[in-house]
Every structure is written in structure tokens, then in C-alpha cells.
N, C-alpha and C positions, 0 to 999 in steps of 0.2 A: 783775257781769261781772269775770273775772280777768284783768289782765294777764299774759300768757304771756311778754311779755320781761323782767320781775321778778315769780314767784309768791310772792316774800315781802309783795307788797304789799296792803292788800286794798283791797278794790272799795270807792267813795264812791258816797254817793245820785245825788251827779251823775252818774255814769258807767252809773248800770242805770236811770236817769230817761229814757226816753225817749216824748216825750210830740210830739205835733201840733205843738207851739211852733217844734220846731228846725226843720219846712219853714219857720216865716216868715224865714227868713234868706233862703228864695230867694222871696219875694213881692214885693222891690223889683226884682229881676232879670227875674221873668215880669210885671211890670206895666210894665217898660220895653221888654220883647220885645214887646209886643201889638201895634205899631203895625206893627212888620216883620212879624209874621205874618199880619196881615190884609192886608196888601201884597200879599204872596205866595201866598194865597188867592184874592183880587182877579186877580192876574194871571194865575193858572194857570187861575182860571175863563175869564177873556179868551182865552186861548190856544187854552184847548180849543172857546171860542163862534165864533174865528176858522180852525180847522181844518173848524168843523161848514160854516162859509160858502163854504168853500175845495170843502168835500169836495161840498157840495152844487150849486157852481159844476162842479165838472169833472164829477158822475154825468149832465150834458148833453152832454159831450162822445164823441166816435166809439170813444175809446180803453176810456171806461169803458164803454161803449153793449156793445163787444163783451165786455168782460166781464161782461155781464150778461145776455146772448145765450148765452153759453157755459155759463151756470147759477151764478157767483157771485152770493152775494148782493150789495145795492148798499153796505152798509157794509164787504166786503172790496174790493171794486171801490176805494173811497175810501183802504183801508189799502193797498193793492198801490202806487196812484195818490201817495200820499204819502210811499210810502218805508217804510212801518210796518210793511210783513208780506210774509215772502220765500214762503214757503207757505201754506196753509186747508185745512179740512179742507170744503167743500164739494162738493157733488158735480155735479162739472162732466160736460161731453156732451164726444165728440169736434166738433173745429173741422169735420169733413167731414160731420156729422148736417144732413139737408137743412133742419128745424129754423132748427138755428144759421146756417146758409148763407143762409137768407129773413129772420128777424133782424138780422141783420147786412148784408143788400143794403138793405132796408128804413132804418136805422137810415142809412147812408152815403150813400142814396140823399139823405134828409131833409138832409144836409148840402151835400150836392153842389148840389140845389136851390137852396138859400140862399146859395150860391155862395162858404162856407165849403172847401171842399173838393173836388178832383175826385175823380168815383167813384173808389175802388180798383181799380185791376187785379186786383189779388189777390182781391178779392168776389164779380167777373165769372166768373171761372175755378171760384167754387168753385159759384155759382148754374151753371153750364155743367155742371160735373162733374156737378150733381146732376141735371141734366134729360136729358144724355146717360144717365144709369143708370135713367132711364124716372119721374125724381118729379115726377109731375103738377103740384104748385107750384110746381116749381122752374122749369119749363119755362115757365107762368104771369108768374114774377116775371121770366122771362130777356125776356119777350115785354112786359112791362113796360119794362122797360128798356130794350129797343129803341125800341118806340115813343118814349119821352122823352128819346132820343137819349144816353141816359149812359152806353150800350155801342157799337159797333158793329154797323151789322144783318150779320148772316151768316147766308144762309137755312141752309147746311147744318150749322152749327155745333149744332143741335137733335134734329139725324136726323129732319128733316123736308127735304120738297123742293116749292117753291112752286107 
């Protein structure tokens, strides 16, 4: 190898010697880092075992219920829920598909029981929209939910008359 800041000099065995030997200058270095990195291996495993508990805690909950109602999958449900993901490329339904409308009264209804939550209004209206526009379930679950008293009875809110 030639020095290029003096080419009158010439190269020594030492200097075109390169051999395995010279990493052990950092073998005392990476056998002192070992304990910080399994630390930090350790932990990140921990982190990510305590997200999975976290995430699996809330895919019970109403918020995630409806995202999963809507066609997300339950691991985007868990990234949206934790802050980790502003968009997905999943293929979601509209919020007014009577589908999701029965889903999603089902799912609220299950809380509101347990007495976790009152029904939504917002649920009501959209199980209403859908059985005014003639969807046989919807009118079903609306009629559900009268009787167990977690709506309002309104005979004509159906387009039915008693």
C-alpha cells in the first residue's frame, strides 16, 4: 500500500499485512457491550410482549369493536388504538352499510348490558336509517333494541304503525 501523503516512501509488510488479528483490538470492546445489548434485546422484547397485552386488552373494547365492524383488520384496530398508524390500506365498508350498522349496534348493545356503557345515540340512528330504507335486519335489531329497552320505543320511527 502506498502512502499518498509522501510517495517517496515505500510500503512496509506492516502496512499491506492485513490479516483477522487487527478486529481483535475490538473483541474487548464487543465482549464488554454484550451485557447492554442483551438488555436491550430483553427489553424491546418486553415492550413489544406488553403492546401485544395492551393491544389485546383494548380489541375488547367498543372503539376497537367498531373498527372491526367497518372491515379493519384487528391488528390495524390495535395500531390506529395505539398511536402507530394514521392510515391502512385495508378495505373498509361505508359507516352507513347496514352490515356495519348491525355490527356495531350488536357489539355496543354487549356493552351497554354489562353496563360498561350507555347505548350510543349515534348507533340507534344509524340501525333507524337502515330499517327506514326497508333492511329487513336492520328493522329486526331496531326491534331488538326496543324491547331490551336500550332505545326508545317509537312505533312510527320504522314505518310501521301498531
Amino acid at each position: 500500500m502506498t502512502d499518498h501523503r509522501n510517495p517517496d516512501r515505500k510500503p512496509t509488510p506492516a502496512t499491506r499485512d492485513r490479516t483477522p488479528a487487527g478486529l481483535q483490538a475490538f473483541a474487548p470492546w464487543l465482549h464488554s457491550t454484550k451485557p447492554q445489548r442483551e438488555a436491550r434485546r430483553a427489553a424491546e422484547e418486553h415492550d413489544r410482549e406488553e403492546r401485544r397485552t395492551i393491544a389485546a386488552h383494548a380489541a375488547d373494547g367498543p372503539i376497537s369493536a367498531m373498527y372491526v365492524a367497518m372491515g379493519h383488520s384487528p391488528d390495524c384496530a390495535a395500531r390506529v388504538r395505539g398511536g402507530m398508524a394514521v392510515s391502512c390500506d385495508c378495505g373498509t365498508r361505508p359507516v352507513d352499510d347496514p352490515a356495519v350498522a348491525i355490527a356495531l349496534a350488536l357489539q355496543c348493545e354487549r356493552f351497554a348490558r354489562s353496563g360498561n356503557a350507555p347505548f350510543p345515540a349515534s348507533i340507534a340512528r344509524l340501525v333507524e336509517a337502515g330499517a327506514e330504507r326497508g333492511d329487513e335486519a336492520c328493522r329486526m335489531m331496531l326491534e331488538r333494541l326496543r324491547r331490551r329497552r336500550m332505545i326508545a320505543a317509537d312505533d312510527e320511527s320504522d314505518g310501521r304503525s301498531a
